[in-house]
mmCIF file as gemmi writes it, N, C-alpha and C atoms, coordinates in Angstrom:
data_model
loop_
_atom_site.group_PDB
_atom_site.id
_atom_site.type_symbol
_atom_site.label_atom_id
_atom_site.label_alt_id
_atom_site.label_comp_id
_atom_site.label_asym_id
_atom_site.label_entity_id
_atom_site.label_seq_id
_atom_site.pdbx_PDB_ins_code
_atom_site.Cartn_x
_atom_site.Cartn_y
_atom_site.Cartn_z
_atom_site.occupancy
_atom_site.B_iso_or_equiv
_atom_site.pdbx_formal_charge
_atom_site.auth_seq_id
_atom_site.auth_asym_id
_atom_site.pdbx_PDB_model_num
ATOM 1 N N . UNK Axp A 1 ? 98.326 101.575 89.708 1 0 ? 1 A 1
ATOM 2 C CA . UNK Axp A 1 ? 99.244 102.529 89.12 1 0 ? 1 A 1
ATOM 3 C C . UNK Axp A 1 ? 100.359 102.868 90.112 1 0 ? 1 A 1
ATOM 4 N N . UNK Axp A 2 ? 100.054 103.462 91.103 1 0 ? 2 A 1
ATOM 5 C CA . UNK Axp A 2 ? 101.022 103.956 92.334 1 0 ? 2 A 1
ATOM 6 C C . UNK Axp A 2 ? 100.801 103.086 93.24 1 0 ? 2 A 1
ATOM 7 N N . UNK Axp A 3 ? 101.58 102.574 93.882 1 0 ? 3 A 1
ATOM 8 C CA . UNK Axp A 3 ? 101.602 101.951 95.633 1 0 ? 3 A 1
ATOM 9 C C . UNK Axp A 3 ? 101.342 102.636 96.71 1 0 ? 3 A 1
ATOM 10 N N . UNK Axp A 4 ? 101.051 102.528 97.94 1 0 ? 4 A 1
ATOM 11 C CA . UNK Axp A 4 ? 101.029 103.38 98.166 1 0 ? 4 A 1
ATOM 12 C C . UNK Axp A 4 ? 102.046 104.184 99.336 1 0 ? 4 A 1
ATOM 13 N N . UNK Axp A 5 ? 103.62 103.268 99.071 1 0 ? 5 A 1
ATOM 14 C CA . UNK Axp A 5 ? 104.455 103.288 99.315 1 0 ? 5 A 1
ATOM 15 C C . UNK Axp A 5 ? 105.417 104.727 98.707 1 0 ? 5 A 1
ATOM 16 N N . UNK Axp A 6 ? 105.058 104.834 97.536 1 0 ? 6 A 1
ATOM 17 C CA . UNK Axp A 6 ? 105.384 105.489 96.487 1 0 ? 6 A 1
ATOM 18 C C . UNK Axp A 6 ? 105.364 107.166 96.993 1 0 ? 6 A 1
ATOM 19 N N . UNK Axp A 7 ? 103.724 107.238 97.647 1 0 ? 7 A 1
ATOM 20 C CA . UNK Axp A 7 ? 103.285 108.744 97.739 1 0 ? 7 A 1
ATOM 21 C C . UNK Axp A 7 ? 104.149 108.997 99.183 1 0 ? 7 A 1
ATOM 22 N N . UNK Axp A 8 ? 104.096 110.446 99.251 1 0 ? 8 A 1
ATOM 23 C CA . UNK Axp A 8 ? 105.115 111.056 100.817 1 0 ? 8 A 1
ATOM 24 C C . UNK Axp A 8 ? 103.783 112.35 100.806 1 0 ? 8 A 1
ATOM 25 N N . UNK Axp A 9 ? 103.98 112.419 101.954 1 0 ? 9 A 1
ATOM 26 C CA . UNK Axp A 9 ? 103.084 113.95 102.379 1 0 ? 9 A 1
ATOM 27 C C . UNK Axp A 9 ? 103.924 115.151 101.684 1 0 ? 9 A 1
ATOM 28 N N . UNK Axp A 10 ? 102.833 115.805 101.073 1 0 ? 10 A 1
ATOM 29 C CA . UNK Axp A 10 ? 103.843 116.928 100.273 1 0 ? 10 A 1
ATOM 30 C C . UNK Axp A 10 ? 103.952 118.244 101.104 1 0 ? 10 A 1
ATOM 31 N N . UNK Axp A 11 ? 104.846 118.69 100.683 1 0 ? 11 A 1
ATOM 32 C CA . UNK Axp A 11 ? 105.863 119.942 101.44 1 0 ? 11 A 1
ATOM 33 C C . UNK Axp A 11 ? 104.934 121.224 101.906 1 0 ? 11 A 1
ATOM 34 N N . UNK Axp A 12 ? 104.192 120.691 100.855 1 0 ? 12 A 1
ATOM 35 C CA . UNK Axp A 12 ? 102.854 122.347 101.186 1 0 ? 12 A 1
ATOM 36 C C . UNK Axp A 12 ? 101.785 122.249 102.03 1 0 ? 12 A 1
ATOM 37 N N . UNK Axp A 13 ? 101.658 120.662 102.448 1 0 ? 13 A 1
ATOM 38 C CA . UNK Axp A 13 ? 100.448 121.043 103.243 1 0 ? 13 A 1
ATOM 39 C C . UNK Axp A 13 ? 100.871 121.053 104.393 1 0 ? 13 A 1
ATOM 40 N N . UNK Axp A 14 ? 99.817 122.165 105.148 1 0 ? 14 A 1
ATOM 41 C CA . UNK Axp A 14 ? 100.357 122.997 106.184 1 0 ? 14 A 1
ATOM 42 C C . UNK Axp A 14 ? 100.149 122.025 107.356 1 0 ? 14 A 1
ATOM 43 N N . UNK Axp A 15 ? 99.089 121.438 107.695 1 0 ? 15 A 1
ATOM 44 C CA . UNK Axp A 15 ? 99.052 120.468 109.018 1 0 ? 15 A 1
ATOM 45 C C . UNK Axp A 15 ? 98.775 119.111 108.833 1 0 ? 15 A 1
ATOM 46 N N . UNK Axp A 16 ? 97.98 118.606 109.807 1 0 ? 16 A 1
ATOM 47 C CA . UNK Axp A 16 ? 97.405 116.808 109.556 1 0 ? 16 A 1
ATOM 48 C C . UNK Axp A 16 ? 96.334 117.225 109.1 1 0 ? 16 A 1
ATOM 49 N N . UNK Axp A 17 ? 95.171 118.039 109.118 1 0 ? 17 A 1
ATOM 50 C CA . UNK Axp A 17 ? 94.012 118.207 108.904 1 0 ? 17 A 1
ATOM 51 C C . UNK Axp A 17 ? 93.8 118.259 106.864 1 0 ? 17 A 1
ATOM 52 N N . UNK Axp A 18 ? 94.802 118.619 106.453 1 0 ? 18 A 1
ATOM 53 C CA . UNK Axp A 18 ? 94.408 119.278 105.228 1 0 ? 18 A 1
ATOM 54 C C . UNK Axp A 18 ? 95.849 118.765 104.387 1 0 ? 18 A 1
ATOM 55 N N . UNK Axp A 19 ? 96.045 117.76 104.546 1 0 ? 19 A 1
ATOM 56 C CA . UNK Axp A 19 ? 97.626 117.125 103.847 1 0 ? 19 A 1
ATOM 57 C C . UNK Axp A 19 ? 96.766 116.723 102.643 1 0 ? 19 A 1
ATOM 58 N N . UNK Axp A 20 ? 98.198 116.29 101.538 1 0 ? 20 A 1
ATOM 59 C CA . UNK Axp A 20 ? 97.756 115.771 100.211 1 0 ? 20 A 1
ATOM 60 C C . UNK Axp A 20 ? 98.839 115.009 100.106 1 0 ? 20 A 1
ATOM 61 N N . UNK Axp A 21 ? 98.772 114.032 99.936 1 0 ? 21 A 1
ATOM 62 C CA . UNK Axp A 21 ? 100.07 113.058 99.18 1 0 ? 21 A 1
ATOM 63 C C . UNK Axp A 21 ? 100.385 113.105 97.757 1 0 ? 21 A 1
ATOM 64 N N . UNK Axp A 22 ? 101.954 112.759 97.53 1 0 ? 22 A 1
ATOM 65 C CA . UNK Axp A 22 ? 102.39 112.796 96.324 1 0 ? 22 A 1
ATOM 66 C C . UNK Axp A 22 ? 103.051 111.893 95.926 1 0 ? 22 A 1
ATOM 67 N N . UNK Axp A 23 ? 103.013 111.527 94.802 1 0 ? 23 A 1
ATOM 68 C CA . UNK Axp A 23 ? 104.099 110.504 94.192 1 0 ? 23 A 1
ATOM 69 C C . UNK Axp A 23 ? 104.447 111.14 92.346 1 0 ? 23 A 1
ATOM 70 N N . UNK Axp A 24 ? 105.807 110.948 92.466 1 0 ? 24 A 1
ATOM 71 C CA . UNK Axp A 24 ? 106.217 111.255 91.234 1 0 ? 24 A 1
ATOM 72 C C . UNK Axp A 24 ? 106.598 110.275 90.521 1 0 ? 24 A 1
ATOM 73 N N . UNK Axp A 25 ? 106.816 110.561 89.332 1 0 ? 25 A 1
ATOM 74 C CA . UNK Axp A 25 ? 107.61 109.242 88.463 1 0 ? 25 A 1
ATOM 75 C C . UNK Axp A 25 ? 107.433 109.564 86.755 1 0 ? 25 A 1
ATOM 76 N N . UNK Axp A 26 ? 107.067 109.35 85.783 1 0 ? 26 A 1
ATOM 77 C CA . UNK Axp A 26 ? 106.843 109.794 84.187 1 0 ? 26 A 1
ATOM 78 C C . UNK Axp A 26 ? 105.668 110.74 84.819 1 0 ? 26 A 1
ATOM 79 N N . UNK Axp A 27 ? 104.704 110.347 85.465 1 0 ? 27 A 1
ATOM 80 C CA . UNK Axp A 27 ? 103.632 111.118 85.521 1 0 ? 27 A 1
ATOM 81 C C . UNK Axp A 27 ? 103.485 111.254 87.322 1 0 ? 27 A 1
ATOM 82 N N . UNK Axp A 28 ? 102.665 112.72 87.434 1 0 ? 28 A 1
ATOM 83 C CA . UNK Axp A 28 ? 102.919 112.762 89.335 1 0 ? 28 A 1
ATOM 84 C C . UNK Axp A 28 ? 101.098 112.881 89.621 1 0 ? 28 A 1
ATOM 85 N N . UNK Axp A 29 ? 100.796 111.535 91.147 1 0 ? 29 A 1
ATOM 86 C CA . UNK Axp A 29 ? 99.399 111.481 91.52 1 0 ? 29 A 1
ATOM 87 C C . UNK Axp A 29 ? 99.52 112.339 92.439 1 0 ? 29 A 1
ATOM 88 N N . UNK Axp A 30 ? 98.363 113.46 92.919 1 0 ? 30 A 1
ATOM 89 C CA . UNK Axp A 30 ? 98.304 113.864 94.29 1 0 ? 30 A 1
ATOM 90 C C . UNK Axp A 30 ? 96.696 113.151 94.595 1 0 ? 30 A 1
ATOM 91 N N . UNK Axp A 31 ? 96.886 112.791 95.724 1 0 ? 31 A 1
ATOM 92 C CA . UNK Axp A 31 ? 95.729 112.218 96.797 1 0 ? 31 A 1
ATOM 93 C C . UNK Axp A 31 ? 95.002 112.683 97.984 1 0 ? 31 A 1
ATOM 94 N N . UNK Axp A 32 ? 94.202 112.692 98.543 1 0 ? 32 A 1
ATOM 95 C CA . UNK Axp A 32 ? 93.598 113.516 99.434 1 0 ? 32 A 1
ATOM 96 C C . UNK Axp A 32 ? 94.167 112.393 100.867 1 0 ? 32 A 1
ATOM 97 N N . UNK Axp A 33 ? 95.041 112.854 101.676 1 0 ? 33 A 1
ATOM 98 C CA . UNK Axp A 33 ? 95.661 111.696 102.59 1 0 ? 33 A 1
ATOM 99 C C . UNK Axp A 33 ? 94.473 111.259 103.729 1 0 ? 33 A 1
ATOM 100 N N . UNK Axp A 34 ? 93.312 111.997 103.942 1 0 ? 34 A 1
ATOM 101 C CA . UNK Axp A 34 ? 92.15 111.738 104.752 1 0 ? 34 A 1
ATOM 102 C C . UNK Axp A 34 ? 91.872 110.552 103.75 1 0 ? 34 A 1
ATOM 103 N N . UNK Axp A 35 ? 91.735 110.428 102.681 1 0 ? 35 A 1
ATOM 104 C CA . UNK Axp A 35 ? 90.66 110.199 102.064 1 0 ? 35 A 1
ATOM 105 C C . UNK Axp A 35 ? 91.092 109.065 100.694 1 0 ? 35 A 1
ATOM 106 N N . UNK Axp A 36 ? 92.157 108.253 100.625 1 0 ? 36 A 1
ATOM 107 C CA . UNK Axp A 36 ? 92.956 107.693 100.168 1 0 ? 36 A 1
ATOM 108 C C . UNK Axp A 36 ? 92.108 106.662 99.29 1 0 ? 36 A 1
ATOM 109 N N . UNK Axp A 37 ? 91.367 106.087 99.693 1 0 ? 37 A 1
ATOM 110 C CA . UNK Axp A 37 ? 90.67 105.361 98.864 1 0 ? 37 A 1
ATOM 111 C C . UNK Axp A 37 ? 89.716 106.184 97.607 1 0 ? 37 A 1
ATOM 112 N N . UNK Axp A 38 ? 89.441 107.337 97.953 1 0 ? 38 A 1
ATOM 113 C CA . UNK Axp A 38 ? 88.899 108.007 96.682 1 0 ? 38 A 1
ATOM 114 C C . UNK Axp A 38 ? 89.792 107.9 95.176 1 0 ? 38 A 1
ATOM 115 N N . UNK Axp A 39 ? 90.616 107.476 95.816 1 0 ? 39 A 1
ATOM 116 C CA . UNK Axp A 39 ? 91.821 107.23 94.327 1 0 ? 39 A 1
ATOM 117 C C . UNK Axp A 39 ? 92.342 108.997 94.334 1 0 ? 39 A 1
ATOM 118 N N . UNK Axp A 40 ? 93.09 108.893 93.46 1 0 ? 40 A 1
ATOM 119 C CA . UNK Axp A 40 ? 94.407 109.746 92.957 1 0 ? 40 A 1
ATOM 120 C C . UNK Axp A 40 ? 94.121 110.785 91.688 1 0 ? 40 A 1
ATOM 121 N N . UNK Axp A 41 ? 94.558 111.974 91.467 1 0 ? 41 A 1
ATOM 122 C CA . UNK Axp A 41 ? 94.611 113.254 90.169 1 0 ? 41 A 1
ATOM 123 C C . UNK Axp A 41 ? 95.862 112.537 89.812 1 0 ? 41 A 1
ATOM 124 N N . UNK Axp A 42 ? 95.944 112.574 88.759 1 0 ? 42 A 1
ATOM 125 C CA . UNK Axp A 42 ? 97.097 112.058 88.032 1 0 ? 42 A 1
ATOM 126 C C . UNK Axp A 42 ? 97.578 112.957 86.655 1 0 ? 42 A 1
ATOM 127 N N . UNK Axp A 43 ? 98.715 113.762 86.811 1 0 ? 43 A 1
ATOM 128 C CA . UNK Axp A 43 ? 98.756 114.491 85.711 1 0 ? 43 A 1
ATOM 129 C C . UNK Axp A 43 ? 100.482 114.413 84.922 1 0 ? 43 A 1
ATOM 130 N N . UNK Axp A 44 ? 100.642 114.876 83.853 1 0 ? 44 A 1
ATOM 131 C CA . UNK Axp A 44 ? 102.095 114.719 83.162 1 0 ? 44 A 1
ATOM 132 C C . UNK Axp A 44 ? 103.139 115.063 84.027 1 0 ? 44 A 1
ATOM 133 N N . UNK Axp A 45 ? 103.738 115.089 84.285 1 0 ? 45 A 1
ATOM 134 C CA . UNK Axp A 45 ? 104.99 115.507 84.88 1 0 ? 45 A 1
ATOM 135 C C . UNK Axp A 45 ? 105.525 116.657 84.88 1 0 ? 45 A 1
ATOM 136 N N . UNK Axp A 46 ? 105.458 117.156 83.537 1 0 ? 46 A 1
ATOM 137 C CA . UNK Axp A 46 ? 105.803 118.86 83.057 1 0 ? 46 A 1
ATOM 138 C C . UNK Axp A 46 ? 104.483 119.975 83.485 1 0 ? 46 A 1
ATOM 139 N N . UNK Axp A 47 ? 103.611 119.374 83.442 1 0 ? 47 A 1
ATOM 140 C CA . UNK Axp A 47 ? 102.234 119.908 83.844 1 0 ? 47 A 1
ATOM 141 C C . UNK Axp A 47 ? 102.456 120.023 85.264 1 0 ? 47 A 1
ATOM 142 N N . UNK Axp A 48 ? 102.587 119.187 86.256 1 0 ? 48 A 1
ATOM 143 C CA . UNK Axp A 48 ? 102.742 119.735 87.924 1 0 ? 48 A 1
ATOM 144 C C . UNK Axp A 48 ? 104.067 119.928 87.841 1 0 ? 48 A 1
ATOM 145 N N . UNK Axp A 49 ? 105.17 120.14 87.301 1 0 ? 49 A 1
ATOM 146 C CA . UNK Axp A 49 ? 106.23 121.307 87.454 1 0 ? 49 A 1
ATOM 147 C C . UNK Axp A 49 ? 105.477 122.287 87.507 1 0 ? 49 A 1
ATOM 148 N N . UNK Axp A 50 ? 104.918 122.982 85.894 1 0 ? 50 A 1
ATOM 149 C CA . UNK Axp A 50 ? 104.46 124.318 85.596 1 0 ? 50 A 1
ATOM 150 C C . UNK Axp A 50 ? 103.602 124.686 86.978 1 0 ? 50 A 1
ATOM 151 N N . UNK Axp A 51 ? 102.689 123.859 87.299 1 0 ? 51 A 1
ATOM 152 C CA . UNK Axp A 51 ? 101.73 124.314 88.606 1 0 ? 51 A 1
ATOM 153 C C . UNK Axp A 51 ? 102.381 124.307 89.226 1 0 ? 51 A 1
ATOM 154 N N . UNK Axp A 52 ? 103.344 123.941 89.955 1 0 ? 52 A 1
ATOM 155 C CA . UNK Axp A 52 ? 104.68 124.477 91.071 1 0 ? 52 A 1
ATOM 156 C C . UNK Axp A 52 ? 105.145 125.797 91.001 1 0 ? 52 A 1
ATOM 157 N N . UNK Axp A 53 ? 105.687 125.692 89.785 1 0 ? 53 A 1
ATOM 158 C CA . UNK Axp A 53 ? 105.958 127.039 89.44 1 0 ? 53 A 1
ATOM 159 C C . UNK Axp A 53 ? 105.561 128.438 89.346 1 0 ? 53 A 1
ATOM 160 N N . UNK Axp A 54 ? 103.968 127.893 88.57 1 0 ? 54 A 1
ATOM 161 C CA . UNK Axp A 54 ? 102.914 129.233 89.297 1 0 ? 54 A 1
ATOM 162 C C . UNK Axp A 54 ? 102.489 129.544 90.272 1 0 ? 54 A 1
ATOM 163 N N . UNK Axp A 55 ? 102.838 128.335 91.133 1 0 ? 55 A 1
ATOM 164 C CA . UNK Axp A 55 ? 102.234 129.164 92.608 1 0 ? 55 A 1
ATOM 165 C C . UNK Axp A 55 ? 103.296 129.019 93.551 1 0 ? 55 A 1
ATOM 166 N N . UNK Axp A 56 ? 104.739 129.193 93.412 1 0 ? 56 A 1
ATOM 167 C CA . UNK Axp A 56 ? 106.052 129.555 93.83 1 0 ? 56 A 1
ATOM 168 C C . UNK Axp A 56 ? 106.206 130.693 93.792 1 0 ? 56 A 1
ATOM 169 N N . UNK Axp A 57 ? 105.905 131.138 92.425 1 0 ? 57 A 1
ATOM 170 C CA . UNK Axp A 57 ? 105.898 132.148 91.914 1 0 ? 57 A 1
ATOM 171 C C . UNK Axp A 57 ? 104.582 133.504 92.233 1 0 ? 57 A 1
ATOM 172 N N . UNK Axp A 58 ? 103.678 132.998 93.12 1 0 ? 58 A 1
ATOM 173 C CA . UNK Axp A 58 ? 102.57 133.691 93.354 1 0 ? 58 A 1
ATOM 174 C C . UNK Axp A 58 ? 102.876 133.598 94.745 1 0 ? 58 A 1
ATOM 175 N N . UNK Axp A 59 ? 103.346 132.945 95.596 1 0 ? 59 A 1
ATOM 176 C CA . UNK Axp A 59 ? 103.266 132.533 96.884 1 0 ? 59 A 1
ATOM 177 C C . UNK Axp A 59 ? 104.2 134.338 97.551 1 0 ? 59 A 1
Protein backbone atom coordinates (compact mmCIF):
# COMPACT_ATOMS: atom_id res chain seq x y z
CA UNK A 1 0.00 0.00 0.00
CA UNK A 2 2.56 2.72 1.26
CA UNK A 3 6.41 2.61 0.62
CA UNK A 4 8.15 3.27 2.93
CA UNK A 5 9.53 6.24 1.38
CA UNK A 6 6.16 7.78 1.51
CA UNK A 7 5.90 7.97 5.57
CA UNK A 8 8.00 11.18 7.41
CA UNK A 9 8.17 11.28 11.27
CA UNK A 10 5.16 13.20 12.33
CA UNK A 11 5.25 16.66 13.91
CA UNK A 12 3.85 15.42 17.29
CA UNK A 13 6.04 13.02 18.37
CA UNK A 14 8.00 14.43 20.96
CA UNK A 15 11.46 12.41 20.79
CA UNK A 16 13.22 9.15 19.14
CA UNK A 17 11.80 6.99 21.83
CA UNK A 18 8.04 7.35 21.09
CA UNK A 19 7.86 8.66 17.20
CA UNK A 20 5.04 7.51 14.79
CA UNK A 21 5.32 7.82 11.10
CA UNK A 22 2.98 9.19 8.60
CA UNK A 23 2.03 9.06 5.16
CA UNK A 24 -0.80 10.79 3.49
CA UNK A 25 -2.47 10.46 0.21
CA UNK A 26 -6.68 9.48 -0.50
CA UNK A 27 -6.23 7.72 2.75
CA UNK A 28 -3.40 8.58 5.76
CA UNK A 29 -1.19 5.29 7.52
CA UNK A 30 0.36 6.07 10.92
CA UNK A 31 3.08 3.41 12.00
CA UNK A 32 4.84 2.73 15.10
CA UNK A 33 8.61 3.93 13.74
CA UNK A 34 10.29 1.36 16.48
CA UNK A 35 8.28 -1.10 15.17
CA UNK A 36 7.68 -0.82 11.34
CA UNK A 37 7.18 -4.16 10.37
CA UNK A 38 4.02 -4.54 12.55
CA UNK A 39 2.39 -2.87 9.51
CA UNK A 40 0.38 0.42 9.48
CA UNK A 41 -3.51 2.06 11.00
CA UNK A 42 -4.81 3.17 7.96
CA UNK A 43 -7.74 5.51 8.04
CA UNK A 44 -9.90 8.03 5.45
CA UNK A 45 -8.38 11.11 5.07
CA UNK A 46 -11.27 13.32 6.49
CA UNK A 47 -11.24 11.03 9.53
CA UNK A 48 -7.37 11.96 10.59
CA UNK A 49 -8.12 15.64 9.69
CA UNK A 50 -11.12 15.51 12.26
CA UNK A 51 -8.58 13.68 14.84
CA UNK A 52 -6.12 16.58 14.23
CA UNK A 53 -8.50 18.78 14.87
CA UNK A 54 -9.72 17.41 18.14
CA UNK A 55 -6.70 17.30 19.66
CA UNK A 56 -5.40 20.86 18.29
CA UNK A 57 -8.17 21.84 19.64
CA UNK A 58 -7.71 20.11 23.15
CA UNK A 59 -3.96 20.59 23.17
Amino acid sequence: MYSSREFHKSSYSPNESACVEVAEGATTAVRDTQNRDAGALVFPSDEWRALLGVTRSEA
